[in-house]
C-alpha positions in Angstrom: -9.7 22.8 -39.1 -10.8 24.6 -36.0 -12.9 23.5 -33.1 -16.7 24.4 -33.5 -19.2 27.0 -31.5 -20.1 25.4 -28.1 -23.3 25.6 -29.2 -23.0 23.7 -32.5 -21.0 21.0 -30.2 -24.0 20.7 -28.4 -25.8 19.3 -31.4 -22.9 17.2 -33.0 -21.0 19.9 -35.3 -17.7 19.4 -34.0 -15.4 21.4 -36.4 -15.0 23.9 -39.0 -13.1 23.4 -42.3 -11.7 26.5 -42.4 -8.8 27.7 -39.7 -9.0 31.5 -41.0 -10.6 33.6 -38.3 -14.6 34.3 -39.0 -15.8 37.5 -40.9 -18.4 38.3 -38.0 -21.3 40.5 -38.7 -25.3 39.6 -38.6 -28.0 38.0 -40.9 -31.7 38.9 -41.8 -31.6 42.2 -40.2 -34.3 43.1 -43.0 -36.1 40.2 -44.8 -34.1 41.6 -48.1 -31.3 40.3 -46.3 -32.1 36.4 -47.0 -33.6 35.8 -50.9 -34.6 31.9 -51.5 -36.1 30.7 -54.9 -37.0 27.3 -55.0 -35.6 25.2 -57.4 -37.7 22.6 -59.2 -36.9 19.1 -60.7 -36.3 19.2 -64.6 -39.0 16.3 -65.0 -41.9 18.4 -63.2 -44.6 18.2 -65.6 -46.5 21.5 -65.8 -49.0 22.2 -68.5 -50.7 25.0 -69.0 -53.5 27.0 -67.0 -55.9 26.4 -69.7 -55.4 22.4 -69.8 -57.8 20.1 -69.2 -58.9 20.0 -64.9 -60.1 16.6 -65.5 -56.2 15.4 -66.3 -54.6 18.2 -64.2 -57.0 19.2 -61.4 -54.4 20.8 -59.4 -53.4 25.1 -59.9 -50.0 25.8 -59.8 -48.8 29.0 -58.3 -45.4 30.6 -57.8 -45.3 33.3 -54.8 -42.6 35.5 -53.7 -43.4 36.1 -50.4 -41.8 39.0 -48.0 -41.7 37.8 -44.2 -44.6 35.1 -44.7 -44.3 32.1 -42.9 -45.3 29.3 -45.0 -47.9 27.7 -42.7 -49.5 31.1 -42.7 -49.7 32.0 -46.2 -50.7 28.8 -47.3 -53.9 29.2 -44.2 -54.3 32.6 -45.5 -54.6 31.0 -49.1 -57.1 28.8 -48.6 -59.2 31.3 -46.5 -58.7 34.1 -49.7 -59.9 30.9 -52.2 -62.9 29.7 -49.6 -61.4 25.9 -49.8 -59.8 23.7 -47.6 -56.3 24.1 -46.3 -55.6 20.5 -47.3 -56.1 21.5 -50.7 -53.0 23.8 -50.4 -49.6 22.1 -50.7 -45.7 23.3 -50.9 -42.4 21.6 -52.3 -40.6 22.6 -49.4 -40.8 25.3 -45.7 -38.9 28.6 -45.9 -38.1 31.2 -43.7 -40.4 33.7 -42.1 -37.6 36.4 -41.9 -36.9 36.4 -45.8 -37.8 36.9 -49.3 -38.3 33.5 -50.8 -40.0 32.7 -54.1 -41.9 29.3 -53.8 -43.9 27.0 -55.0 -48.3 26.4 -54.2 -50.4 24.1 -56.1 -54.2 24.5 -55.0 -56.5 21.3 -55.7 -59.2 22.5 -57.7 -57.9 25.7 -57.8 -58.9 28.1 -60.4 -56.6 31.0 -61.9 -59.3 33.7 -62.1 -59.5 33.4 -58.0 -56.0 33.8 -57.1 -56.1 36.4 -54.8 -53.9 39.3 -54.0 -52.5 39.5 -50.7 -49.9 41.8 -48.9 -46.4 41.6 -49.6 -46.6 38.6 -51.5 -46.5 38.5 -55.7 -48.5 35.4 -56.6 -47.9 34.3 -60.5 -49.5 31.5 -62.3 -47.4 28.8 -63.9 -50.0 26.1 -65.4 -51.9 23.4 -64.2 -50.7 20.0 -62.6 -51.9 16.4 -62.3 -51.5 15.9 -58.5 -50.2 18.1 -55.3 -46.8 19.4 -55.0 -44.8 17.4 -52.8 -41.4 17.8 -50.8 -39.8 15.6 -53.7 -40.4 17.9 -56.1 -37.7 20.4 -55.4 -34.1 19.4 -56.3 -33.0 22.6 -54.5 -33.0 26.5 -53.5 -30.7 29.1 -54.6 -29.9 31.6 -51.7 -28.6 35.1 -52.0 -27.5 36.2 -48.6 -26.4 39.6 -47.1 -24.1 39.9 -44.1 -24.5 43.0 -42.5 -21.8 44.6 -40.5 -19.1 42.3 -40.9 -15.9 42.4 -38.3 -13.0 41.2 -40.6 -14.7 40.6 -44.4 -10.7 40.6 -45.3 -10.9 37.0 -44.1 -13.4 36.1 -47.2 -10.7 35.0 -49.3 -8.9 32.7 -47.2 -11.6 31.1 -45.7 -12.8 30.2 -49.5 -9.3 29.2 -50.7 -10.2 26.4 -47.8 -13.3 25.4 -48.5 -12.5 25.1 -52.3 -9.5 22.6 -51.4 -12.2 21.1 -49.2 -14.4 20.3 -52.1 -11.7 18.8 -54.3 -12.6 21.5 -57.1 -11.0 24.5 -58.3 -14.5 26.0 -59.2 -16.5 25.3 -56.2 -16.4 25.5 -52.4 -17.5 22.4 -50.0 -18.4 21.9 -46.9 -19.7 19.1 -44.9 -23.2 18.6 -45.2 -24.4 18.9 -41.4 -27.8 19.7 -40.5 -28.2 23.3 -39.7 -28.7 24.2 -35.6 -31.9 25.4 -36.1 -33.0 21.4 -37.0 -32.4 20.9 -33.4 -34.4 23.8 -31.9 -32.4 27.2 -31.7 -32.6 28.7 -28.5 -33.0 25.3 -26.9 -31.6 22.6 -29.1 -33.1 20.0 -27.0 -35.3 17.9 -29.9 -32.6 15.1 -30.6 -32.0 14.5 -26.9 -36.0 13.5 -26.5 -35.8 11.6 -30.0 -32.6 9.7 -28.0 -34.7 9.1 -24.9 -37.4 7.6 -27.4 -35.0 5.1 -29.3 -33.8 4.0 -25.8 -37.6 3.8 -24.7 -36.9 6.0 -21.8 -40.4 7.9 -21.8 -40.0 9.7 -18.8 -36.7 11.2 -19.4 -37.8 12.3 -23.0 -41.1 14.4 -21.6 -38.8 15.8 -19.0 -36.3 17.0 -21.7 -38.8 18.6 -23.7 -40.9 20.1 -20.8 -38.0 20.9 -18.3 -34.6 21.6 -18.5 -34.2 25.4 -18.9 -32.0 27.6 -20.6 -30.7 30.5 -19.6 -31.4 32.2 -23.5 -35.4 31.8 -23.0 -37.4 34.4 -21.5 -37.3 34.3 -17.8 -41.3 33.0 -17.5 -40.1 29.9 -19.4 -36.9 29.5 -17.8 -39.0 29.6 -14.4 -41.9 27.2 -15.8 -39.2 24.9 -17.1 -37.5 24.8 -13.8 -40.6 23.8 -11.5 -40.7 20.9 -13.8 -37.5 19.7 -13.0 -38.8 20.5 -9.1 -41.8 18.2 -9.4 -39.7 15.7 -11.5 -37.2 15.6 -8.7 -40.1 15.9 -5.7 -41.0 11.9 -4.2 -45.1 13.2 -4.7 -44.9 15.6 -7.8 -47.7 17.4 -8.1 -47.9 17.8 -12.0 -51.0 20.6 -11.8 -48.4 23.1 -10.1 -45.9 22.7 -13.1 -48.9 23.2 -15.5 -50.0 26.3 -14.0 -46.6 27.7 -14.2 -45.9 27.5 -17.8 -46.6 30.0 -19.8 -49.4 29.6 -22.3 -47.6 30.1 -25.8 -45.8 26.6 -24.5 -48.6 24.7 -25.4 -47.1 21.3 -26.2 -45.3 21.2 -23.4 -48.8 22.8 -21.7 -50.6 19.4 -23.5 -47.6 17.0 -21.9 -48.2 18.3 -18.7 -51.8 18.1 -18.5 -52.4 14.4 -19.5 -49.5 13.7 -16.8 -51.9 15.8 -14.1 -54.9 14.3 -15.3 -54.4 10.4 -16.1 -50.8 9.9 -14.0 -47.3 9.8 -14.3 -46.7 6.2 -12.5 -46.0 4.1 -15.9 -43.7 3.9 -19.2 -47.3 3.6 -20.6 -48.3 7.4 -18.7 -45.3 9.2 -20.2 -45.3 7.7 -23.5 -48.9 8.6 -23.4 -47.8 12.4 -22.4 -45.5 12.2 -25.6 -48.1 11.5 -28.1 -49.9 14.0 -27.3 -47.9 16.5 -29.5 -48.7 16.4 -32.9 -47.5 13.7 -35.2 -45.5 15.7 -37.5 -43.5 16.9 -33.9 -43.4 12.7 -33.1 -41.7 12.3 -35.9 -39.2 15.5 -35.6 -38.1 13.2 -32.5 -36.5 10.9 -34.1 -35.6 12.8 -37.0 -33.9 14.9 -34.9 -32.1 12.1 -33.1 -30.8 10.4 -36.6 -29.7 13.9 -37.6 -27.1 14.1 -34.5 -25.7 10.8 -34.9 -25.3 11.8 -39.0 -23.5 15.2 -37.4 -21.2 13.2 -35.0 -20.5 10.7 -37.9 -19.3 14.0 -40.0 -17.4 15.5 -37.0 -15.4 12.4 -36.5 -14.8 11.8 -39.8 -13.2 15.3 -40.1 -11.4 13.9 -36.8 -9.7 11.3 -38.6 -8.7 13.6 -41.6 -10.5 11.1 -43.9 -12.0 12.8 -47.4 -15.3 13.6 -48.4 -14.5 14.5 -51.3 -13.9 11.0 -52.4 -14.7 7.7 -51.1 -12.3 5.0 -49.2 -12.9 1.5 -49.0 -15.7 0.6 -47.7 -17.5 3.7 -48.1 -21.4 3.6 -49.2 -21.8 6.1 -52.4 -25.3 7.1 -54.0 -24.8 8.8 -57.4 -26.2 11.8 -58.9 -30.2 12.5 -59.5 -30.7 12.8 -63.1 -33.4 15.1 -63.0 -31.4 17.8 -61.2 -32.0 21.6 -63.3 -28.0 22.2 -64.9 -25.2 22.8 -62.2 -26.9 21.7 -59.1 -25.1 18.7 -57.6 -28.1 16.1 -56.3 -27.7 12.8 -54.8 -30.2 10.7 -55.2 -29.9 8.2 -52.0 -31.8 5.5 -53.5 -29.2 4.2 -56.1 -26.5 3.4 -54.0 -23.2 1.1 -54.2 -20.5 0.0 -52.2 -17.0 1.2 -52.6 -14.7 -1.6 -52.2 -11.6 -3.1 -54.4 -11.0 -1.4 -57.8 -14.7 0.4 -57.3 -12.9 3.2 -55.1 -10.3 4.4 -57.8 -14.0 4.4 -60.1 -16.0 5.7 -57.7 -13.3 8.9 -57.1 -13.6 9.4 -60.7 -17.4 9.8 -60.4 -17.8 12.0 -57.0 -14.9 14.5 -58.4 -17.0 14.8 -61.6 -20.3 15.6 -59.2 -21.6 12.4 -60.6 -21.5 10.8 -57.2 -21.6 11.4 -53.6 -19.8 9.5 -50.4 -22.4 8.9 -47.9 -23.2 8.7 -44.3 -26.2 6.9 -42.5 -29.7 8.4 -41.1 -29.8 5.0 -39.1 -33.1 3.2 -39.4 -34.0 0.1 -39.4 -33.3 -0.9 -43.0 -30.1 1.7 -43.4 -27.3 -0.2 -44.8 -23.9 0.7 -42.9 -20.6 1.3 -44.3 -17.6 -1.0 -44.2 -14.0 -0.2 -43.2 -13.4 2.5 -41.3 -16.1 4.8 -42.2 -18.1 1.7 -41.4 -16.3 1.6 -37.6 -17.5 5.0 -37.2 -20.8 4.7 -37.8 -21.1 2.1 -35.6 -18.5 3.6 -32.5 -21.2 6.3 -32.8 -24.3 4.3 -32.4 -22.2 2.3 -29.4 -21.3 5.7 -27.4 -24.8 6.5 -27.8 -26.6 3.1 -26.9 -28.6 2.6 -30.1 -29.0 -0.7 -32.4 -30.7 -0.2 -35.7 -33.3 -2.0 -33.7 -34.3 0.5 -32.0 -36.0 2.3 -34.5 -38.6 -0.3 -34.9 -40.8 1.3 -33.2 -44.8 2.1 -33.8 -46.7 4.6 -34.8 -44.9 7.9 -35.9 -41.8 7.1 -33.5 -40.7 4.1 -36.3 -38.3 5.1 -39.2 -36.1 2.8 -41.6 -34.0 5.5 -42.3 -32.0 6.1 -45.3 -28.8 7.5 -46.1 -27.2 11.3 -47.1 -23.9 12.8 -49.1 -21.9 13.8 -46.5 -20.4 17.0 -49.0 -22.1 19.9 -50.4 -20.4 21.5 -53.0 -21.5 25.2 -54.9 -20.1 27.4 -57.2 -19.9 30.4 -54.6 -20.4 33.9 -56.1 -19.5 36.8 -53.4 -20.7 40.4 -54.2 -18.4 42.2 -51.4 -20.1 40.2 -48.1 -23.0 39.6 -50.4 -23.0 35.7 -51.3 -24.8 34.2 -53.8 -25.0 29.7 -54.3 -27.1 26.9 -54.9 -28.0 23.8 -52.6 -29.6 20.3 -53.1 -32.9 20.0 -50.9 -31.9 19.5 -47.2 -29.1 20.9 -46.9 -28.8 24.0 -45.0 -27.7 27.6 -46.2 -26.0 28.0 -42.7 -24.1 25.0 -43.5 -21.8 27.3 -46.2 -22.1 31.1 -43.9 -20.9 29.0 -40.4 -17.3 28.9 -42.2 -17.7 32.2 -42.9 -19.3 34.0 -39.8 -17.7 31.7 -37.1 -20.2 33.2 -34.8 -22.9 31.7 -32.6 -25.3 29.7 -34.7 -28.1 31.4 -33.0 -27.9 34.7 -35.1 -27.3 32.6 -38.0 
């Protein structure tokens, strides 16, 4: 074990498994570079395109798609089939700088309208009863070039690692951290507002997101950013000079500052106000953002300690396998879950070396259930260095969560094509989680 990037401290990710030196190089240099195909559930129930629309209203399409944001090709979709773009829905958000074979079903849709479009290969799988939704992919399997690596002759020692990590001889592990790029990454600044929410410090969370430059964003940012912090720091801000000086592609931060220039900045009520005017899907990223770092810093310290993840200890909280899950994909399914305590440890072990089961660790909310023992003392050391109850998540509107809880070990069968690297993951858990061991390089670039 070796101590992490700076950067990756910065949002939690404390460690890596491996103590072998990285291999270096770069990733998606070409969008070749990064292939994604989405894995569905084995109970998706997809008839054919010439069923019935009355029963299955809903088109289902599979697109490969060549440097397509999803947001984008799904607008473009919709504007190619003259219906709405809430008619348009996707299992799960890839990528722009890939290749990545997805998932589209199209209410109403008919197949003799699917268009084509540029760089992406559209194929139609059948018809379906309702829209696709983000449950409906058990995983993605990733094949991932590194380009230009510094020392690739480190491959094999950093997998001997990361297989005695996992507990299996067939399989590499790591822990299951969410990926930098959950916390913004250039600026990972998105769980520090979602901290300033929970603590119902409204001020300090606008001025986080708003202000607060970094040095890795172009200088017209960094600039704007910093006459925020001015004004913050002035006794008569004047809130109309910090929104003429940021730059017009910041146009959350743009909407922020205008409602604080236009209706005041002299109440919790003003700020929070500020806040919400960002979209609600960015409201929630908050707080998701801020349960994801405490679920890294519960990982890092966990590592700290030298406890397993591989298997549980007493007290831990396990969730066991998703039955639906397509042949060799490992997926917890976080709503069955069971204490480990007494002779259900030496059971439970049995189960999470056979990929039947998973050790887990919290997203706190207000209805997640904490561990006991000492897995149970770190969850809650955590939430005490960071002033947060459970309580603190009852909150309205889009800020409120109950939480849940997730494995805190991903394990794949790893297949490397000289510093080509092929694998399988459950849904939310990041490809970058598996390269970090092997890059060791800043997770920006990753």
């Amino acid at each position: 074990m070796r101590e992490a990037h700076p950067l990756e401290q910065q949002v939690g990710i404390d460690y890596y498994v491996s103590d072998a030196d990285g291999i270096g190089g770069t990733l998606r240099v070409e969008p070749e570079d990064f292939h994604v195909r989405e894995l569905e559930l084995d109970s998706l129930n997809v008839r054919p395109v010439d069923a019935p629309t009355g029963d299955f209203p809903t088109l289902l399409l599979r697109a490969t798609l060549r440097g397509w944001d999803t947001n984008d090709f799904a607008g473009r979709l919709s504007d190619e089939l003259g219906v709405s773009r809430e008619r348009i829905s996707w299992a799960g958000t890839k990528d722009k700088h890939a290749v990545t074979t997805q998932l589209f079903s199209v209410y109403g849709g008919d197949a003799e309208d699917v268009p084509e479009l540029h760089d992406a290969d559209i194929e139609v799988v059948g018809r379906f009863g309702r829209n696709l939704s983000f449950g409906d992919l058990a995983g993605n399997r990733f094949g991932i070039r590194v380009r230009d690596p510094d020392a690739p002759e480190n491959i094999d020692a950093i997998t001997d690692s990361l297989e005695s990590f996992a507990g299996r001889d067939d399989m590499v592990g790591v822990p299951n951290f969410f990926g930098h790029q959950r916390f913004g990454s250039i600026r990972p600044s998105t769980h520090t507002v979602g901290l300033h929410v929970l603590r119902g410090e409204w001020r300090e969370a606008v001025l986080a997101y708003c202000g607060n430059p970094s040095e890795r964003e172009p200088p017209e940012t960094q600039e704007g950013r910093g006459i925020v912090d001015e004004e913050a720091d002035s006794a008569n801000p004047d809130w109309h000079r910090a929104l003429d000086a940021m730059p017009g592609y910041l146009g959350y931060e743009r909407g922020m500052l205008h409602r604080l220039a236009e209706d005041g900045a002299e109440t919790d009520d003003d700020w929070r106000n500020a806040l919400e005017s960002v979209p609600s899907n960015l409201q929630r990223m908050f707080v998701n953002a801020a349960q994801s770092y405490v679920f890294n810093r519960v990982l890092s310290e966990r590592l700290e300690r030298g406890l397993p993840f591989d298997r549980p200890i007493e007290g831990d909280v396990v969730c066991f396998a998703d039955r639906d899950a397509p042949e060799g994909l490992e997926l917890p399914d976080v709503d069955r879950l069971q204490t480990a305590t007494g002779k259900r440890v030496d059971v439970m072990a049995r189960h999470t070396e056979r990929g039947r089961a998973f050790v887990t660790a919290p997203l706190v909310g207000t209805e997640t259930e904490l561990a006991e023992g000492e897995q149970g003392d770190i969850e809650r050391s955590v939430l005490d260095e960071l002033d947060l109850e459970q309580s603190d998540f009852d909150l309205p509107g889009e800020f409120h969560s109950t939480g849940t809880r997730r494995a805190i070990l991903v394990r794949t069968g790893l297949d490397i094509d000289d510093t080509t690297f092929e694998f399988s993951l459950p849904h939310g858990s990041y490809a970058t989680a598996v390269l970090r061991e092997y890059l060791k390089t800043d997770p920006v670039s990753l």
